[in-house]
VOPAGU-2260 file (C-alpha; in pm, 1 decimal, decimal comma):
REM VOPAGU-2260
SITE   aa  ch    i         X         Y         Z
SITE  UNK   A    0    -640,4    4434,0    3079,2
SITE  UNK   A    1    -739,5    4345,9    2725,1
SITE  UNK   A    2   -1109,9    4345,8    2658,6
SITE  UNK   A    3   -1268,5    4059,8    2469,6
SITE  UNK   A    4   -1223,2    4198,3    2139,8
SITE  UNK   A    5    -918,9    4257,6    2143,9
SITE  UNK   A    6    -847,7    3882,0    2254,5
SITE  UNK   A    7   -1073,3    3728,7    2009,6
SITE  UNK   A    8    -909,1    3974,8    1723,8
SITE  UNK   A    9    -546,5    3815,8    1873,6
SITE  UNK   A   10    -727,9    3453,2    1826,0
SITE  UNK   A   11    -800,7    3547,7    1440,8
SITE  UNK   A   12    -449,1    3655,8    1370,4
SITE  UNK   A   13    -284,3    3361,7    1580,8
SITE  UNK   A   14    -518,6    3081,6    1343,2
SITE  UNK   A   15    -458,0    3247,7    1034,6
SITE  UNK   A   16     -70,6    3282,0    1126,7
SITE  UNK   A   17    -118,9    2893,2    1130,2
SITE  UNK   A   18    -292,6    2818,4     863,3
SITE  UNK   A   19     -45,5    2972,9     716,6
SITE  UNK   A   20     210,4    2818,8     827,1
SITE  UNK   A   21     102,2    2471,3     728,8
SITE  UNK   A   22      -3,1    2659,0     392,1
SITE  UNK   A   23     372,3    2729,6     359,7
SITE  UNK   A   24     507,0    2377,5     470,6
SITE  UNK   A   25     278,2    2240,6     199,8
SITE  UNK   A   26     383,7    2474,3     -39,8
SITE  UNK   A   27     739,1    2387,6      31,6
SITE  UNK   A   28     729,9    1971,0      54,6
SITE  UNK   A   29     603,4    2020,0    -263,3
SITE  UNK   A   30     889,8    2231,0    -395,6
SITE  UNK   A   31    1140,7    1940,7    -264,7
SITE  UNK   A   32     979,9    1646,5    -341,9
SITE  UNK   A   33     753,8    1749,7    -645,2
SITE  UNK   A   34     769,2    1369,0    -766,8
SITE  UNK   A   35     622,0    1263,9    -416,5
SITE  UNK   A   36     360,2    1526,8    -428,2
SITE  UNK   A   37     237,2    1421,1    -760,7
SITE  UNK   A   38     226,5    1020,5    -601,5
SITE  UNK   A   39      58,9    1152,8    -295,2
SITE  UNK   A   40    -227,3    1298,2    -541,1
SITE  UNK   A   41    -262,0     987,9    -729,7
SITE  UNK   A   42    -307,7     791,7    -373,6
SITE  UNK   A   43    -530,9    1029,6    -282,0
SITE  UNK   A   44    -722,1    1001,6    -592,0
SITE  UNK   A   45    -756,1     627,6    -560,3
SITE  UNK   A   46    -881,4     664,2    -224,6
SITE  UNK   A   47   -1151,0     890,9    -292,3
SITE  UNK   A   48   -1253,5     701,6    -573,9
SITE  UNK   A   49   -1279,7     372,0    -406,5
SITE  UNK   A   50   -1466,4     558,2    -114,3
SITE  UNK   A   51   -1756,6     778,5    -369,0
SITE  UNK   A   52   -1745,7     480,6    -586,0
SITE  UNK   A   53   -2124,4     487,2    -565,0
SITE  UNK   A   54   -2159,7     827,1    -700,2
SITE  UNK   A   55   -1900,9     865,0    -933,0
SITE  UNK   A   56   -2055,1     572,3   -1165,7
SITE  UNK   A   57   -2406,7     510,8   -1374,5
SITE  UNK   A   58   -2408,8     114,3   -1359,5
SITE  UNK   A   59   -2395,7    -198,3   -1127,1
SITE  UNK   A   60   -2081,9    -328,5   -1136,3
SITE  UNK   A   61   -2159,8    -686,9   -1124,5
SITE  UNK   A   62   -2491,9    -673,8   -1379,6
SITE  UNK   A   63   -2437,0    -746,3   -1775,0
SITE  UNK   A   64   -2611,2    -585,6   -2044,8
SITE  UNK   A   65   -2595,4    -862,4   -2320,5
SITE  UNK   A   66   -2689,6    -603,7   -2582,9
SITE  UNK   A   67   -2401,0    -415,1   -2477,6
SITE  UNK   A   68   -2125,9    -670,9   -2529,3
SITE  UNK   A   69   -1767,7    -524,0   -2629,1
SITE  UNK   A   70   -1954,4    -172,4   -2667,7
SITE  UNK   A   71   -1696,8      78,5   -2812,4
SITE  UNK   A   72   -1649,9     428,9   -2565,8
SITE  UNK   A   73   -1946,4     670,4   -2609,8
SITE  UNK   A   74   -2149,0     882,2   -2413,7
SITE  UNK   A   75   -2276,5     656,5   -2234,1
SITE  UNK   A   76   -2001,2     357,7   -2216,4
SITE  UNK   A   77   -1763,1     621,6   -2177,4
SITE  UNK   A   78   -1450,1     360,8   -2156,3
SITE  UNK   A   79   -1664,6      93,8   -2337,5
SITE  UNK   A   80   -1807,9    -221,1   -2194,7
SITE  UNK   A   81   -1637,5    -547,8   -2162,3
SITE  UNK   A   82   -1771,4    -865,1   -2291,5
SITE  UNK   A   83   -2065,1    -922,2   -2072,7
SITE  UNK   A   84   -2140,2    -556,2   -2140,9
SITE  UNK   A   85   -2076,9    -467,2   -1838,6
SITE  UNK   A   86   -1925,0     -49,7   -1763,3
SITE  UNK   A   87   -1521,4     -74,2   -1775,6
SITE  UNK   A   88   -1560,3     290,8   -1552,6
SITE  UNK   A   89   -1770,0     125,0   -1353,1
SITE  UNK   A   90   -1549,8    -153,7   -1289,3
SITE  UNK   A   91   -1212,0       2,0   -1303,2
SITE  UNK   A   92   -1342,7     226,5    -999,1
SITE  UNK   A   93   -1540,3     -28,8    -741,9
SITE  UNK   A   94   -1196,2    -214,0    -862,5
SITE  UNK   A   95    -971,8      41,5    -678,4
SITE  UNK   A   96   -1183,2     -31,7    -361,2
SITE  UNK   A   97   -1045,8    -394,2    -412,9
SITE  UNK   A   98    -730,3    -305,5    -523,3
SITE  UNK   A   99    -660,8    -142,4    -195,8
SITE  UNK   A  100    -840,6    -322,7      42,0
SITE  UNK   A  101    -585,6    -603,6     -60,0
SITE  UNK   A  102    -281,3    -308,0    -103,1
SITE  UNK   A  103    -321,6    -187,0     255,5
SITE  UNK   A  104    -398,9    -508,0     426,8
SITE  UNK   A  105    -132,5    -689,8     259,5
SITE  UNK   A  106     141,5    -387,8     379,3
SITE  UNK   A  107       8,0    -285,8     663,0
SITE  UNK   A  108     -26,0    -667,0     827,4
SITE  UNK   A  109     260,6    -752,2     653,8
SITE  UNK   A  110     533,4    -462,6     769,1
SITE  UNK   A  111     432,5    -508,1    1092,5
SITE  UNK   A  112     498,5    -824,8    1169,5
SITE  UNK   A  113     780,9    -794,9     980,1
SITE  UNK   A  114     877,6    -504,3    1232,7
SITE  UNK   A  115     762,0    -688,8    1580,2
SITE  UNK   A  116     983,0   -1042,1    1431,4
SITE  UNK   A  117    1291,6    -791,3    1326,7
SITE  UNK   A  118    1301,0    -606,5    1720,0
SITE  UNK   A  119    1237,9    -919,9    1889,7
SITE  UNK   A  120    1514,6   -1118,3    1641,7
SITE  UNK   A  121    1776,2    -839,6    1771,4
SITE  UNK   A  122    1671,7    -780,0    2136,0
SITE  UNK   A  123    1711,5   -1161,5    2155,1
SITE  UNK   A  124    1998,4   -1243,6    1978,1
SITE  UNK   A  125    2177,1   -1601,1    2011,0
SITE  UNK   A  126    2006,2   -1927,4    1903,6
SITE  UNK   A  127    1648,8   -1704,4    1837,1
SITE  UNK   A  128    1839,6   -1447,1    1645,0
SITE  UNK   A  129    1994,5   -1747,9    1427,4
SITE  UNK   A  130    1678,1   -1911,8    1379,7
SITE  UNK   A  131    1489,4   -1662,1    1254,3
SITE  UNK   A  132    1729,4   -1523,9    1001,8
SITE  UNK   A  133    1780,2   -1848,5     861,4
SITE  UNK   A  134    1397,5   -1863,9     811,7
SITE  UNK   A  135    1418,1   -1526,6     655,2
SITE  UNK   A  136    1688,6   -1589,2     446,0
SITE  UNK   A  137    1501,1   -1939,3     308,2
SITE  UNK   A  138    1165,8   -1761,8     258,1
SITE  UNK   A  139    1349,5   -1450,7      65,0
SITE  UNK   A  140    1514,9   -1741,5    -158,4
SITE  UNK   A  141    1175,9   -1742,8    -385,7
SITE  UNK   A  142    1090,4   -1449,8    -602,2
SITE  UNK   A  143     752,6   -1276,1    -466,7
SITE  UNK   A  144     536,9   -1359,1    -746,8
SITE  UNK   A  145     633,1   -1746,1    -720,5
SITE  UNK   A  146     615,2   -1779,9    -296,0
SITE  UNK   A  147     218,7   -1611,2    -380,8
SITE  UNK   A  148     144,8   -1843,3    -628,6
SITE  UNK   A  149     295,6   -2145,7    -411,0
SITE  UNK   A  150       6,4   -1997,9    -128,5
SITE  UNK   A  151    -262,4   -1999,6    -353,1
SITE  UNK   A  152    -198,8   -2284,7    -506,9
SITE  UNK   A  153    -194,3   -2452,3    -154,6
SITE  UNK   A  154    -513,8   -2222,4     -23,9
SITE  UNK   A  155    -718,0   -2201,2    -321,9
SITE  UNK   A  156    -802,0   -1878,0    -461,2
SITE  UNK   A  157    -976,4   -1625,0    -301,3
SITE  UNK   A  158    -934,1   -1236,2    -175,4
SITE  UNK   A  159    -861,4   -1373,7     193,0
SITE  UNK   A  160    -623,4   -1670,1      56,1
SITE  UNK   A  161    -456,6   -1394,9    -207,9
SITE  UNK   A  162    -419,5   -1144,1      95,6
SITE  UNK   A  163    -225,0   -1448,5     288,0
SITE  UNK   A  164     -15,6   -1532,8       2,8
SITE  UNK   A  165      77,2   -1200,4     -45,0
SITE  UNK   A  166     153,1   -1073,5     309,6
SITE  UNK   A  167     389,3   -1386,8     404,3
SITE  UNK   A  168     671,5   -1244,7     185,0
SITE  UNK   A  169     637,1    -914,5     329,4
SITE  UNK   A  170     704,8    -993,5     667,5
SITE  UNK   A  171    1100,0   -1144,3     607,4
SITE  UNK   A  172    1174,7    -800,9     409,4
SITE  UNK   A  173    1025,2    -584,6     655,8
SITE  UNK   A  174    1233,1    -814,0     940,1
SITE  UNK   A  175    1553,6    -819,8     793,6
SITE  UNK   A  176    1563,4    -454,0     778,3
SITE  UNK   A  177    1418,9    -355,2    1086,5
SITE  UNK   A  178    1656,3    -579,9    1248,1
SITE  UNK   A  179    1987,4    -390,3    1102,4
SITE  UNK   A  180    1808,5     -85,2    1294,8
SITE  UNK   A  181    1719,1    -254,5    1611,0
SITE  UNK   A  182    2105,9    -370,6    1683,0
SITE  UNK   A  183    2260,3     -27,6    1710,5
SITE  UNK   A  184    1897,4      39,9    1956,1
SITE  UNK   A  185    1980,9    -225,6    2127,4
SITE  UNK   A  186    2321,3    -130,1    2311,2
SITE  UNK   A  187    2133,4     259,9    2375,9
SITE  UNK   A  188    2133,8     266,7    2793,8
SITE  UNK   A  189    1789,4     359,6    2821,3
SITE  UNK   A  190    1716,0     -65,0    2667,0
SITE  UNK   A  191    1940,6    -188,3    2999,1
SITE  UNK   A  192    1760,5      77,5    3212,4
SITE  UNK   A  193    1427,4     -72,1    3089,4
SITE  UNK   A  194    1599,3    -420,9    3201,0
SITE  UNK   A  195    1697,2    -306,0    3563,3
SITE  UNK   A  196    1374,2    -140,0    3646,0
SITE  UNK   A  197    1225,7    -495,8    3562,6
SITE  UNK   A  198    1061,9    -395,6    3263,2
SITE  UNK   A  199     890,3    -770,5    3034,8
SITE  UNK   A  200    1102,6    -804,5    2742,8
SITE  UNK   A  201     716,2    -783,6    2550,4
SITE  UNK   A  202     656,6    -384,4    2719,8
SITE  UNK   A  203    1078,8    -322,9    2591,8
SITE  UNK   A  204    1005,9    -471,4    2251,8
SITE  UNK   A  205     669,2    -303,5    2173,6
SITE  UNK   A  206     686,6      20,0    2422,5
SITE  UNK   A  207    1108,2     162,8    2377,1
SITE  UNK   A  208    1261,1     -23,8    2084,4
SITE  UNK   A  209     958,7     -45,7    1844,4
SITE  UNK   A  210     873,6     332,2    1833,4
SITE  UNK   A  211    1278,5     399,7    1714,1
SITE  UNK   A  212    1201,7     214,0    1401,0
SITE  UNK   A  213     934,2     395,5    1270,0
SITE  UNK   A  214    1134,4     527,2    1003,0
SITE  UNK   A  215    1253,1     191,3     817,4
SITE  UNK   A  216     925,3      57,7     891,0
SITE  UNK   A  217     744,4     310,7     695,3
SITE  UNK   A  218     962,5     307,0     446,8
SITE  UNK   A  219     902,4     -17,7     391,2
SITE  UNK   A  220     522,1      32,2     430,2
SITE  UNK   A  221     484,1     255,2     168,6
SITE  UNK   A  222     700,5      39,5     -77,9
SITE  UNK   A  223     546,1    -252,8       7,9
SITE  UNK   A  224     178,2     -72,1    -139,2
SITE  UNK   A  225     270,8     -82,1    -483,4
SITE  UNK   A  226     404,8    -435,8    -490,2
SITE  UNK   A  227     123,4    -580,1    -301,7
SITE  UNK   A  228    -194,4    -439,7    -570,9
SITE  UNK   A  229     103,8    -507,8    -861,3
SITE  UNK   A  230      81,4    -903,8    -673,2
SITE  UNK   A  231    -293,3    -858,0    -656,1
SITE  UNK   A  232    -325,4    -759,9   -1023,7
SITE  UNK   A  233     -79,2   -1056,6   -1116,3
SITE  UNK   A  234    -251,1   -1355,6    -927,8
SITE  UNK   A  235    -593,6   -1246,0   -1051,5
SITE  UNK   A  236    -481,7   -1244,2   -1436,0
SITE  UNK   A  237    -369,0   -1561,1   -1391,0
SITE  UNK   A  238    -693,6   -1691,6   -1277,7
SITE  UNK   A  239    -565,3   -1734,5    -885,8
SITE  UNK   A  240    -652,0   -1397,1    -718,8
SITE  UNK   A  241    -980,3   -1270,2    -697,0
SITE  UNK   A  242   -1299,3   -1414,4    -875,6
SITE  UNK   A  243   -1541,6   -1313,9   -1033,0
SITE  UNK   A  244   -1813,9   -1078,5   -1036,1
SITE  UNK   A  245   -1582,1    -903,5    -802,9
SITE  UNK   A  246   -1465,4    -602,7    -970,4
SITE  UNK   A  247   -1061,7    -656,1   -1011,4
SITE  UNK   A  248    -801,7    -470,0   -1283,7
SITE  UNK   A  249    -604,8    -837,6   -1290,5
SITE  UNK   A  250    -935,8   -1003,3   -1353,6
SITE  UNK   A  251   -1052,1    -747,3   -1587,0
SITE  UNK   A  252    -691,7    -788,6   -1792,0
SITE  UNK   A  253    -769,6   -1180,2   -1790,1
SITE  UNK   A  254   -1126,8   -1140,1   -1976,6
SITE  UNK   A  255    -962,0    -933,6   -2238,7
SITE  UNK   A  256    -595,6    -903,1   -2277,0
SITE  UNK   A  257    -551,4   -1183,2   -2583,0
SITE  UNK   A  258    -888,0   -1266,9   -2668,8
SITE  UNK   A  259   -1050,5    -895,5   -2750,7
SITE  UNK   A  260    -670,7    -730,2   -2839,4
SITE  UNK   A  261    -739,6    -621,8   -3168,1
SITE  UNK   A  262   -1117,8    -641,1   -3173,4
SITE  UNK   A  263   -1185,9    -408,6   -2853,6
SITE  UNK   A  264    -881,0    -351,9   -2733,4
SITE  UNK   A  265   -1021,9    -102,8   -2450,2
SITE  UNK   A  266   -1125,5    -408,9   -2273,0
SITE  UNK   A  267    -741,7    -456,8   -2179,0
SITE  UNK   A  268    -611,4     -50,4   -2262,2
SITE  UNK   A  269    -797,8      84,1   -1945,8
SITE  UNK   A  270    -718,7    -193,2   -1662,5
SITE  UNK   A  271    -412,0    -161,7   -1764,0
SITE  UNK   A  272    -355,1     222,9   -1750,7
SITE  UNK   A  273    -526,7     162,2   -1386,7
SITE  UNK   A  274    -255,7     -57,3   -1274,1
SITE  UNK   A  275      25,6     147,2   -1411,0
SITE  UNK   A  276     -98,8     476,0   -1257,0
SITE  UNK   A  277    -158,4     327,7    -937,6
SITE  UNK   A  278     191,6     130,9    -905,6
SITE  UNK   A  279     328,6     432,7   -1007,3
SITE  UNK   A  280     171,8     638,4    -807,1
SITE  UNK   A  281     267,0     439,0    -447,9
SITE  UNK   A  282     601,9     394,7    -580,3
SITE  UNK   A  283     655,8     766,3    -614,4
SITE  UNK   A  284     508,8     825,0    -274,8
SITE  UNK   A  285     719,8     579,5    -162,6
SITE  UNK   A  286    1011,9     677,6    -277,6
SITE  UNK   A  287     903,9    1029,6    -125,9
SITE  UNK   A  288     898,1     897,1     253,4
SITE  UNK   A  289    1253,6     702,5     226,3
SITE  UNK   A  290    1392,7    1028,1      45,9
SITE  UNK   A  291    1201,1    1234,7     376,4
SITE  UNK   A  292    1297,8     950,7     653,3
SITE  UNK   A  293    1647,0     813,9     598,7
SITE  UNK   A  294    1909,7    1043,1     752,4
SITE  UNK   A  295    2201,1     972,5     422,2
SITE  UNK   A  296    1948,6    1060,1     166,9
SITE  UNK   A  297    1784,1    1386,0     385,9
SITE  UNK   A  298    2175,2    1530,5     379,7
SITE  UNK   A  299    2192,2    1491,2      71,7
């Protein structure tokens, strides 16, 4: 019989055999999808900088400093002020948390919907199945940025009315390609088995067809990240998104794209640069899960 020692010294080499082991699998997703890696680390980033914004700034976001106004980047501005002299770091951080609060919501709400309306279009089929794709094809007739600014327009502006506006053209994307996935899970036996044993078409839908489109529907999660703070960043330039003294890269852009370009042009540079490295960075993630998820591109 082994004594307690010699257990607990078999416990010590079984976790470090596992930690290990996911050392290794790190070690290696990173070898094959170095691209996603880096995207992953930029999410990650943004996410722990919207969550320690508090202690990884010097200055209220919302307060000006009128002494301060268009303040070049020093050592203690140290990407310049804007021109209520208020912190660009400052704001370019609490402006992640906003960036995705409306980033998440806006995919998250918006691919699953998309998901549930794409199952139940083709478990359904006939006159439903017709009707909704002919919604889907109407509402995927208007470019994203122009369907958003319809919203708005009609709901004023706001974060909740911008979240709205931006989530309503998610859901016909996410629909029309869950659906191509849920016909070929449709015919499976184990759908008419659910039928026989008197399952609800709601517990089929939800419980044994929704869980086989995970992969699509993350796939179209992660994409839908980038294009939804890209959306966010757009409708707030133009004066439609969020307003002020809410900390926002769009609104930030708006106060000092044209009218400080060549006076302070940091007022514009560093929003900017915020934007791009965030798009990018979700798109690269992205791009990481459909290259990890779809079957074609995996064999390849």
């Amino acid at each position: 019989m082994a004594t307690a020692s010699e257990i607990q010294v078999d416990d010590d080499f079984a976790e470090l055999a596992e930690k290990k082991a996911w050392h290794q699998v790190a070690i290696d997703l990173v070898r094959k999808q170095p691209l996603a890696a880096g995207g992953f680390a930029i999410v990650v980033m943004m996410v722990l900088m919207a969550i320690f914004a508090e202690f990884l700034t010097f200055f209220p976001p919302e307060d000006n400093d009128l002494e301060h106004m268009l303040e070049a980047p020093n050592d203690v501005y140290i990407l310049g002020a804007d021109q209520f002299g208020r912190d660009l770091l400052t704001r370019i951080v609490f402006g992640a948390r906003t960036a995705l609060f409306v980033g998440f919501t806006c995919a998250i709400v918006g691919a699953t919907c998309g998901m549930v309306l794409g199952v139940a279009s083709a478990y359904f089929g006939g006159t439903f199945d017709l009707i909704v794709q002919r919604l889907v094809d109407v509402i995927m007739a208007f470019p994203l940025i122009i369907l958003a600014l319809a919203v708005v327009a009609t709901l004023g502006p706001g974060t909740v009315n911008v979240i709205i506006a931006i989530t309503i053209p998610f859901i016909p994307q996410c629909a029309r390609v869950v659906r191509s996935n849920a016909l070929a899970i449709r015919e499976i036996p184990y759908v008419d088995a659910a039928r026989a044993l008197g399952f609800s078409d709601a517990r089929i839908i939800l419980r044994h067809m929704a869980p086989n489109v995970m992969a699509p529907f993350l796939i179209m999660l992660t994409s839908f990240l980038g294009q939804a703070i890209l959306l966010e960043a757009s409708l707030s330039y133009l004066g439609m998104g969020v307003q002020e003294p809410t900390p926002a890269w769009g609104l930030m852009l708006q106060g000092g794209a044209e009218e400080f370009a060549e006076s302070a042009p940091w007022v514009a540079i560093w929003p900017g640069v915020a934007i791009s490295l965030a798009v990018f960075g979700f798109n690269l993630f992205g791009d990481g899960v459909r290259d990890t998820l779809d079957p074609k591109l995996r064999s390849r």
